[in-house]
FIKOL-884582 format. One line per 8 residues: number of its first residue (from 0); their letters; for each residue x, y, z of C-alpha. Coordinates in steps of 0.5 Angstrom, whole numbers, plus 500, padded with zeros to 3 digits. Each point is the difference from the previous one (the first is absolute). Example, Ala and Ser with C-alpha at 12.3 -4.5 7.8 and 13.67 -1.06 7.14 Angstrom:
2
0 = AS = 525,491,516  502,507,498 .
END
This chain:
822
0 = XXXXXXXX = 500,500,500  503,506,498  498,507,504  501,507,496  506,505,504  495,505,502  495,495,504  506,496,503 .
8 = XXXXXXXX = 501,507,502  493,502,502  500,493,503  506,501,506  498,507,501  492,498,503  503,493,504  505,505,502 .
16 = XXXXXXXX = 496,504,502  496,494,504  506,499,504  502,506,503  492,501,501  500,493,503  506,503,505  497,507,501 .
24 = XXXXXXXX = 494,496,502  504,496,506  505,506,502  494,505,501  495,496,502  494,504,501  497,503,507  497,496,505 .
32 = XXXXXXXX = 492,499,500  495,496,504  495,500,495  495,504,495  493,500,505  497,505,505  504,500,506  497,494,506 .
40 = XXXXXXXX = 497,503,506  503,501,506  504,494,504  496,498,506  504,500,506  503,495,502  496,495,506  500,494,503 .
48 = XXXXXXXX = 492,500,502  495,503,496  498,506,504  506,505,497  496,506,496  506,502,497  499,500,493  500,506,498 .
56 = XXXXXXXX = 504,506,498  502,504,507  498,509,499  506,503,497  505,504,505  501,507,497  494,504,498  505,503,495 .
64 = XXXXXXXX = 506,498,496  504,506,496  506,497,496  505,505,498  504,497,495  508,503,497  502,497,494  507,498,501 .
72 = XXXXXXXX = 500,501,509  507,496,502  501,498,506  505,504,503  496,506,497  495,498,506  504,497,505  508,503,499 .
80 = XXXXXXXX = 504,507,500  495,503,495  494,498,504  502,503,506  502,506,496  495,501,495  494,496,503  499,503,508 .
88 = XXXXXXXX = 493,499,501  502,492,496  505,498,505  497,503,506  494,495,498  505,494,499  504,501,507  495,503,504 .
96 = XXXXXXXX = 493,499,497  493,495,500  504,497,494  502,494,497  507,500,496  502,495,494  505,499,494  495,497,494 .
104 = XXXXXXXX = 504,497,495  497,500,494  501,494,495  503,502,492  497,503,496  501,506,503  496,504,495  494,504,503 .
112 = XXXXXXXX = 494,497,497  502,492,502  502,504,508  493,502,499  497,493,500  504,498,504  497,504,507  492,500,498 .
120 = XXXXXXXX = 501,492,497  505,497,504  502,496,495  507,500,496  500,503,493  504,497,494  505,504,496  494,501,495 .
128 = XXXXXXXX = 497,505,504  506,504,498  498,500,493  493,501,503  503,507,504  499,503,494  493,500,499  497,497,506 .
136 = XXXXXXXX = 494,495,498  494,500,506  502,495,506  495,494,499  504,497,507  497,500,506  502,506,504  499,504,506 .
144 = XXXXXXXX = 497,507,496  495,495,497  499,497,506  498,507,504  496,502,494  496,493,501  499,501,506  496,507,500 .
152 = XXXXXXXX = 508,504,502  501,507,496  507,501,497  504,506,498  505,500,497  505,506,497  507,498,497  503,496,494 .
160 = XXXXXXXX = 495,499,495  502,492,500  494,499,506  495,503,496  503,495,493  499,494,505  493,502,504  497,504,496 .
168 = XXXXXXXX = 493,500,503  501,500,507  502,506,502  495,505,502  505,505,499  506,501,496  505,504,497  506,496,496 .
176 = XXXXXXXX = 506,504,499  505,497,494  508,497,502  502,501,493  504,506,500  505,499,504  503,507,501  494,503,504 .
184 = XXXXXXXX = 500,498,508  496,506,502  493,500,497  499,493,500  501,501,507  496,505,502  494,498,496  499,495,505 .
192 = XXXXXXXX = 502,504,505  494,506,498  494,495,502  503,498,507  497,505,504  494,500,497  499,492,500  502,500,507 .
200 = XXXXXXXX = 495,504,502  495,496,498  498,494,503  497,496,493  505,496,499  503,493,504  507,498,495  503,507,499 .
208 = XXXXXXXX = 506,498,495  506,505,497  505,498,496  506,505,500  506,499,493  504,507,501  505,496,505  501,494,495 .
216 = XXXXXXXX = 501,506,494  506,502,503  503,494,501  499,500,492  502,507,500  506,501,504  501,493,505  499,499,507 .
224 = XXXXXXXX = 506,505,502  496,506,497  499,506,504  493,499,498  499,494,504  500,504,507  495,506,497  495,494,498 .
232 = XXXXXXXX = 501,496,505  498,506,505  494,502,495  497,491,502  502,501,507  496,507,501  493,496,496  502,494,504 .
240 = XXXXXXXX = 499,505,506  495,503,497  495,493,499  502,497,507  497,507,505  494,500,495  499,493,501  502,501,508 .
248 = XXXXXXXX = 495,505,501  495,496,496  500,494,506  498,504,505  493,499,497  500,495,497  499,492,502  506,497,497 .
256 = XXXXXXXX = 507,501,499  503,502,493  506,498,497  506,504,496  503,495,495  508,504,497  503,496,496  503,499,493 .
264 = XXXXXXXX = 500,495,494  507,500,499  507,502,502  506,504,496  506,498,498  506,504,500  500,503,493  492,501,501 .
272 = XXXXXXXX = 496,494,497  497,494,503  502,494,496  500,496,505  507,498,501  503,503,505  497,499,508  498,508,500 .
280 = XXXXXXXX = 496,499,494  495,494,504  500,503,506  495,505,502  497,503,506  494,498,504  496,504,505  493,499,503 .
288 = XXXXXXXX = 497,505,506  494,500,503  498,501,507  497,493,502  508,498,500  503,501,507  507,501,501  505,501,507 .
296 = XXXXXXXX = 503,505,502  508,499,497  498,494,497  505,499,493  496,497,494  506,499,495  497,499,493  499,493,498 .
304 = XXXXXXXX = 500,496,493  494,498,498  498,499,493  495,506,495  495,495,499  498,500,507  497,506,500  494,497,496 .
312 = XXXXXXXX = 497,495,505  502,505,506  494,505,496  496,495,498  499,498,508  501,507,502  494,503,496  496,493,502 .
320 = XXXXXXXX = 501,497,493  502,493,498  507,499,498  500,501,492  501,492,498  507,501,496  503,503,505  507,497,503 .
328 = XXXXXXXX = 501,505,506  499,498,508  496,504,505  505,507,503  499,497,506  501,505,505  495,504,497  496,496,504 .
336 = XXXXXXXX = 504,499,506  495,504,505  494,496,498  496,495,504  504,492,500  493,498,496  501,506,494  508,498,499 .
344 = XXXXXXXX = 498,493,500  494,502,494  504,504,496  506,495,499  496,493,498  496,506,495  507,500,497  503,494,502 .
352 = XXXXXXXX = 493,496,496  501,504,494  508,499,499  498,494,501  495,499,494  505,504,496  505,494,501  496,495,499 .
360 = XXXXXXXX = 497,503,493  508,500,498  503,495,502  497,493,499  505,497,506  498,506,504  499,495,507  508,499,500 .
368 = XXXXXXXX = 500,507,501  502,502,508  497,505,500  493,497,498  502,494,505  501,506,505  493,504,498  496,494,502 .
376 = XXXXXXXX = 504,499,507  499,507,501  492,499,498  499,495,505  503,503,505  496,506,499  493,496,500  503,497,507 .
384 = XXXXXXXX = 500,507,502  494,503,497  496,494,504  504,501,506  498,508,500  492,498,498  501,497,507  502,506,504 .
392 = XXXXXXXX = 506,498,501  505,505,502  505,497,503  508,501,498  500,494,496  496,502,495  503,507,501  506,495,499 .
400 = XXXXXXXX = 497,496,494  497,506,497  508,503,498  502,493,498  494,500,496  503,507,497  507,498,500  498,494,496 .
408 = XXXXXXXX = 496,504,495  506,506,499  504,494,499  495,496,494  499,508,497  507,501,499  502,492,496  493,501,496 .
416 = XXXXXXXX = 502,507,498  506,497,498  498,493,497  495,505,496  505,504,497  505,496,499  495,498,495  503,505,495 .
424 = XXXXXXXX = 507,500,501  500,492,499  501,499,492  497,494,496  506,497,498  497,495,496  498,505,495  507,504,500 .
432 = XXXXXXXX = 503,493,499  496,498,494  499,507,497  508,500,500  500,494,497  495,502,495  506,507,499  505,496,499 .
440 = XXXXXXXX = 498,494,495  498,505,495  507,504,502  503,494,498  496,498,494  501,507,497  508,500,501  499,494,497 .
448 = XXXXXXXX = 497,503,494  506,504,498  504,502,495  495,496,496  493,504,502  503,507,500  497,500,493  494,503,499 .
456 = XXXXXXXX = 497,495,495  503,494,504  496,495,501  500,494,507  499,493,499  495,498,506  503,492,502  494,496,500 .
464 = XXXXXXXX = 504,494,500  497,494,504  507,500,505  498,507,501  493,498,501  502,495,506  504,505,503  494,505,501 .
472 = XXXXXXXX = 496,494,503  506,498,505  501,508,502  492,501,500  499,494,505  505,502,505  498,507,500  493,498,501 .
480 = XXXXXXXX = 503,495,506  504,506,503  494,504,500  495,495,504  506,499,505  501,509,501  492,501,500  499,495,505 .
488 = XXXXXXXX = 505,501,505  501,509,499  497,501,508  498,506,496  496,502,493  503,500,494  499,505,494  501,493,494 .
496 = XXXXXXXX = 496,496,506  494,504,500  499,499,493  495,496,496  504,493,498  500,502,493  502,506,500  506,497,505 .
504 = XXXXXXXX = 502,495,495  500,506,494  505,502,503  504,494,502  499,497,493  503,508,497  506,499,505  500,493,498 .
512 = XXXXXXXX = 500,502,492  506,506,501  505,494,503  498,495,495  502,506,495  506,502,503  502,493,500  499,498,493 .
520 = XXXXXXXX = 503,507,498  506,499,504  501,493,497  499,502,493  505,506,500  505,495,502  499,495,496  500,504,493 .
528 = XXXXXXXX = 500,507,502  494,502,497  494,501,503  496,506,495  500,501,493  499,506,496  493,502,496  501,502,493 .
536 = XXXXXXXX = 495,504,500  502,508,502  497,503,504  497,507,499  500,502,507  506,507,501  499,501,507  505,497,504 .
544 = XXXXXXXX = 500,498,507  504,507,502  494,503,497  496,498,505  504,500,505  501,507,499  492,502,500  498,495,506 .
552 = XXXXXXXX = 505,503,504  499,507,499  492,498,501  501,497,506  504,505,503  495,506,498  495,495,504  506,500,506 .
560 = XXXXXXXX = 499,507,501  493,500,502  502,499,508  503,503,503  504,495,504  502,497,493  503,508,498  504,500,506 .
568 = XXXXXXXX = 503,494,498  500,500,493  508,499,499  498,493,502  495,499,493  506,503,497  505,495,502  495,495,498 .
576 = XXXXXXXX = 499,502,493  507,502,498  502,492,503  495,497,496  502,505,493  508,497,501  497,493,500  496,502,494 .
584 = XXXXXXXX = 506,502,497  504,494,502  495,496,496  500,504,494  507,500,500  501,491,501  494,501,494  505,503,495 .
592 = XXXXXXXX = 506,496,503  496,492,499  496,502,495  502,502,492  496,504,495  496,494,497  498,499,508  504,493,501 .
600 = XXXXXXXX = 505,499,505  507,500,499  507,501,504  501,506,503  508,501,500  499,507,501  494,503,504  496,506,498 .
608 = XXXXXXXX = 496,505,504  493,504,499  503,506,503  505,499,495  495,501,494  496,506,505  506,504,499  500,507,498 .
616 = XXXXXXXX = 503,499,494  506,497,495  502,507,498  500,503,506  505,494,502  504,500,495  498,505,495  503,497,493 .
624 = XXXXXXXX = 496,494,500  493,499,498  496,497,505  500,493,500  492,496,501  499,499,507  499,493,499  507,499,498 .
632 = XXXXXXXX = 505,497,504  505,499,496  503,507,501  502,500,507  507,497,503  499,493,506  501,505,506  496,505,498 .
640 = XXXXXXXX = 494,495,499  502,497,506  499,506,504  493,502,496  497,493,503  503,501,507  497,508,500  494,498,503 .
648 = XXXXXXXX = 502,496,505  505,506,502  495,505,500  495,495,505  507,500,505  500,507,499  493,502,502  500,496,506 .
656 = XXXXXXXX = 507,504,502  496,506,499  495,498,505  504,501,505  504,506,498  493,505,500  495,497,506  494,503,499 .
664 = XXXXXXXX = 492,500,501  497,500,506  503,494,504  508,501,499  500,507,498  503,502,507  506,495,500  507,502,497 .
672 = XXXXXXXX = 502,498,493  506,500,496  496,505,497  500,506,504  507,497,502  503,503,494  496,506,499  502,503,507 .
680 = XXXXXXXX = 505,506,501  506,495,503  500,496,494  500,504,495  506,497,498  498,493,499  494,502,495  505,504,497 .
688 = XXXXXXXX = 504,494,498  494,496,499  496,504,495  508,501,496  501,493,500  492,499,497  501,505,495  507,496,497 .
696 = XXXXXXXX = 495,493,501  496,503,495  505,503,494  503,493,501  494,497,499  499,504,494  507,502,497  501,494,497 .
704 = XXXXXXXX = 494,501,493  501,507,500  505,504,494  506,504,503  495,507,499  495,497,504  505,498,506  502,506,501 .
712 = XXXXXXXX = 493,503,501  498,495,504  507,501,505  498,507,499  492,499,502  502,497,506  505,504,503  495,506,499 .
720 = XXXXXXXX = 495,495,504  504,500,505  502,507,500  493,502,500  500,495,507  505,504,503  497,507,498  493,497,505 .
728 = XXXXXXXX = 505,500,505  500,492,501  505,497,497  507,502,502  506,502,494  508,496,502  502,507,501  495,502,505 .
736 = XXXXXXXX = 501,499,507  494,501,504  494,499,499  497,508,500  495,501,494  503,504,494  499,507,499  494,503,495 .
744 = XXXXXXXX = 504,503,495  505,493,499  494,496,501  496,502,495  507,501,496  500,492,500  494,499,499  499,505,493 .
752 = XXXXXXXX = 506,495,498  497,494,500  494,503,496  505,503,495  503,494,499  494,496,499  498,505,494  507,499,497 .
760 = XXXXXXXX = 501,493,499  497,497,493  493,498,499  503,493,500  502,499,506  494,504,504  496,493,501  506,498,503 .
768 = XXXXXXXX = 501,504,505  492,502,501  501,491,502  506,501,504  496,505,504  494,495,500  504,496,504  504,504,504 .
776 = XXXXXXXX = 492,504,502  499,492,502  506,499,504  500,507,503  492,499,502  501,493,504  505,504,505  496,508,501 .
784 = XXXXXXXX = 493,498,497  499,507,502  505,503,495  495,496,494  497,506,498  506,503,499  504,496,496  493,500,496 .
792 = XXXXXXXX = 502,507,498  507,498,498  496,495,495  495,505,497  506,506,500  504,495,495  494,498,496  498,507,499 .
800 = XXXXXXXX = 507,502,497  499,493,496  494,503,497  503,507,499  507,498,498  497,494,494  496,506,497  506,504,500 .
808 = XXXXXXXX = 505,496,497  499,498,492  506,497,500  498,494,503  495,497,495  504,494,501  499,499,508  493,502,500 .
816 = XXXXXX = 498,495,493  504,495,505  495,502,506  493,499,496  502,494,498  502,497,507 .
END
């Protein structure tokens, strides 16, 4: 069976696509949920008699709930030196006050919208979310506002427009204020501030949200180091001072307590973003006040560590509201340390019940779990205690049952929240398995195709021979034996094991046929060589694979720029483009060697390259010849068809080199690079030699196909490029001692006569020097990126002197027939 070029080629790429889908599948595995149906009702409390009421929910514990969130708010913000001298009225509540002080760690990605979800849901978003950032959907999950606004509770909410994407309908009163323009830090702020008196005022309202971007656009702006930092930090300590007396003053005629929630979705590296890679990146400051919490006098609370997704299923209880389903938080239990035995006991089984029911829905050898093994101990204890409680008892044992009860319980939280949660980091490496397995046997079946298949009309002899036929049914069989023994031994669920039984052996029967194929092609290239062979058919297709190269990555990188986390980094997308653009070459390059005019393989004694046939010109080369066809490979010398085919591998080591010689983007901006080492005052020197040194590389490269006129300009050009980098003042002369810049006069002197002799060489040699400024452009950018555009200048300087000294000169009829050609 014979398979055309262009389907063997369609072919690998959709089963490569199937592999590293497959592997994605089992490396990111999607976020845990219990089920899609409404929430079950309230667990009854535990009883060992059949007296027990408890089975409803207990009324909630504050009145009103106010959540002051600050984008971006570190932990030292808070509890450090910037605290104590920016934030007085905080730091007093955190030292002296009726609070509860806590370090969140939010879980990656630490991007705003996923850290939204992650304290109304309690759930741990996937990395999806980041892409969802940017045009947040409505939250269908289960979760806290939806909640409050199910059961009857009126919400506002003032701040980043993302709540208002997420809830749509369920404040009674909003005001949405855009994150996107990064420079602004002041009216986003106050435009959440200006309702504030006017809301706190008004009792007609139960949840008061407030969500404040100015600090997190700072730390994008200038870093955590700024000035700025300290001014925005009093502004939030000023409004935090604010709310908490109005709230105080409310209590005194109110029934029930209320509570302030100050806290933040994410912290701030050293540069100013939130990656997630760096320790104060992920943790974030916590605080909860309310006068229900009672504190003696002198007593120290040091902050203590708990996790973001906590803070779901403490305003779930706190407003008298089930715990959102998905949630993998735990109770803060000392928000109810002052509550009766019977409540803390109540509030803990709520939560220990739903964890519980997670665990069960996402793993299928839940009961293995210690942490279920110590939730039912816990829950028999407890019945224990409820039936001696119904009896009147009072005695200190059950006063001394009652805290064992609830040691048991905070201990079963802890090992369930964790085995929920653990759920997520955990990979499917079943499924990473066979999806490189999969990568790897097209890989092979491709490197296997070549030189023979680089052909645009090749054709592929698919092996349907009976050996082969055996081989697939041996390798289906054992695969298929090794899925039984994976499925049915995994102490948790697999994505391959989870599927239908047909749709599990498609996939071991695609397996099975790659590994047949490579066999059969590995077999048959070493018994006679030849496993393709050419279609007499021409084909009439004239784009190449170059073309479309470069029209995917130039739409996918325009389609890069449309989040603003992917413009901070889009040196990466650069990176990844000009890799894949050697590669590309390289093949082009191995194409010319293996294949000859008429398509059929032949020996290559002397390499050829595409960059070769890419060049600016033969009569820019050598200006006495006519310029050879491009698919020629006769006209080149062994070493310098040697060096075209290594070009594109040389190229790839270089551009990794200058991944390390300019860090930048949000994460690596702020370390040191060889970079910013050059381009300091003290090494002048250095980059003095360094860049002398490129410039002699480059008529080296260059001087060996130029005529003796044309190397004399060259030389020329390139002493003047030099000369015009001493005149900036970065460069050094050998003469010149100190590193002080020059003064006007003899720097503009210098600069006119670069100029001057751009506008004196022959138009022949022009091409020459505007290439060797190309070059020396690139190289000079890598080290000072900053100084790009002053080097662009230089460019378009020496093409307007190209354009007005061709017009000039009538007497080069001869270069300028040369240059049309080319």
């Amino acid at each position: 069976m014979r398979l055309g070029c262009g389907a063997f080629a369609a072919g690998c790429v959709a089963v490569e696509v199937l592999g590293v889908a497959l592997f994605l599948r089992g490396f990111f595995p999607p976020p845990v949920r219990s089920s899609s149906q409404p929430a079950p009702p309230a667990a009854p409390e535990p009883s060992a008699g059949a007296s027990s009421s408890g089975t409803k929910l207990l009324p909630p514990l504050f009145g009103k709930v106010v959540v002051m969130l600050i984008d971006g708010l570190r932990d030292d913000f808070v509890f450090g030196s910037k605290g104590v001298k920016f934030m007085p009225y905080t730091t007093y509540l955190v030292e002296e006050g009726a609070s509860h002080s806590f370090v969140a760690e939010a879980k990656p990605p630490t991007v705003t919208m996923p850290r939204i979800k992650a304290l109304v849901t309690g759930s741990l978003p996937g990395f999806v979310d980041v892409v969802r950032n940017l045009n947040s959907p409505a939250l269908l999950e289960d979760n806290v506002v939806t909640r409050a606004t199910a059961a009857g509770k009126r919400v506002i909410f003032y701040g980043d427009e993302t709540w208002v994407k997420l809830f749509p309908k369920h404040f009674v009163e909003y005001d949405g204020t855009t994150s996107f323009f990064v420079s602004d830090y002041t009216e986003v702020d106050d435009n959440v501030t200006r309702h504030l008196d006017k809301v706190l005022k008004r009792g007609d309202w139960d949840v008061l949200i407030l969500h404040y971007l100015g600090l997190d656009h700072i730390g994008h702006i200038s870093g955590p180091s700024s000035p700025l930092i300290g001014r925005k930090l009093s502004e939030m300590d000023s409004i935090l001072m604010r709310i908490h007396t109005s709230l105080q003053s409310e209590e005194r005629e109110a029934l029930s307590p209320s509570l302030l929630v100050l806290c933040g979705d994410h912290g701030m590296s050293e540069s100013g973003g939130h990656g997630a890679a760096s320790l104060e990146e992920v943790s974030t400051a916590l605080l909860l006040t309310s006068s229900a919490f009672s504190r003696k006098p002198g007593e120290v609370r040091p902050p203590e560590r708990v996790q973001q997704t906590d803070l779901a299923a403490t305003l779930a209880v706190g407003l008298g509201l089930p715990i959102p389903q998905h949630s993998v938080g735990r109770f803060l239990f000392p928000v109810m340390q002052g509550r009766a035995m019977r409540e803390q006991l109540r509030f803990l089984h709520l939560n220990a019940v739903q964890l519980s029911r997670l665990l069960q829905a996402s793993n299928p050898v839940y009961e293995r779990e210690p942490g279920f093994e110590q939730f039912k101990m816990s829950e028999r204890l407890h019945g224990n205690w409820v039936r001696l409680y119904l009896e009147n008892n009072n005695s200190e044992v059950l006063l001394n049952l009652g805290a064992k009860v609830r040691r048991q319980y905070l201990g079963a939280l802890k090992s369930l929240s964790r085995a929920v949660s653990s759920q997520v980091a955990q990979y499917d490496i079943y499924s990473m398995v066979l999806g490189t397995v999969v990568v790897l046997e097209v890989l092979a079946l491709l490197l296997l195709s070549i030189p023979q298949a680089l052909g645009a009309a090749a054709e592929l002899e698919v092996p349907l021979s009976p050996v082969c036929s055996l081989l697939f049914y041996l390798a289906f069989l054992l695969l298929w034996a090794m899925h039984v023994v994976v499925c049915t031994s995994a102490e948790r669920s697999r994505y391959l094991c989870s599927l239908t039984w047909p749709m599990a052996g498609g996939v071991l029967a695609l397996v099975s046929a790659l590994l047949c194929g490579v066999l059969s092609a590995l077999t048959r290239t070493c018994v006679d060589g030849k496993l393709l062979r050419r279609n007499p058919t021409p084909s009439s297709w004239r784009w190449s694979e170059l073309d479309f190269l470069t029209l995917a990555g130039t739409a996918g990188h325009v389609l890069s720029l449309g989040a603003s986390s992917f413009i901070e980094e889009e040196h990466q997308t650069w990176y990844f483009l000009v890799s894949t653009l050697c590669l590309a070459l390289c093949h082009e390059s191995y194409r010319a060697c293996f294949l000859g005019e008429d398509g059929e393989p032949r020996h290559c004694s002397s390499p050829a390259s595409a960059l070769q046939d890419r060049s600016v010109s033969c009569d820019v080369l050598e200006l006495d010849q006519a310029c050879q066809s491009p698919s020629s490979l006769d006209g080149l010398g062994g070493r310098e068809k040697y060096m075209a085919l290594a070009s594109p591998w040389l190229v790839l080591g270089c551009c990794r080199l200058l991944r390390s010689l300019n860090q930048t983007g949000v994460q690596w901006a702020h370390r040191p690079d060889l970079g910013h080492w050059l381009t300091s005052s003290e090494h002048q020197a250095e980059l003095s030699i360094l860049s002398a040194l490129s410039l002699l590389a480059i008529f080296a490269l260059v001087q060996s196909r130029c005529s003796p006129l044309s190397k004399g300009a060259l030389a020329l050009g390139l002493l003047g490029v030099y000369c015009y980098r001493t005149a900036t003042g970065h460069l050094l002369f050998p003469w010149q001692q100190d590193s002080k810049d020059l003064s006007s006069d003899l720097a503009l002197g210098r600069a006119c006569f670069c100029y001057a002799l751009l506008s004196s060489i022959p138009v022949s040699a022009y091409i020459v020097l505007v290439t060797a400024l190309r070059y020396h452009l690139f190289i000079w950018s890598v080290f000072s990126p900053k100084l790009l555009y002053e080097g662009m200048h230089l460019l378009v300087t020496a093409a307007l002197c190209l354009c007005f000294t061709a017009v000039g000169r009538s007497s080069t009829k001869a270069d300028t027939g040369r240059i049309a050609r080319c």
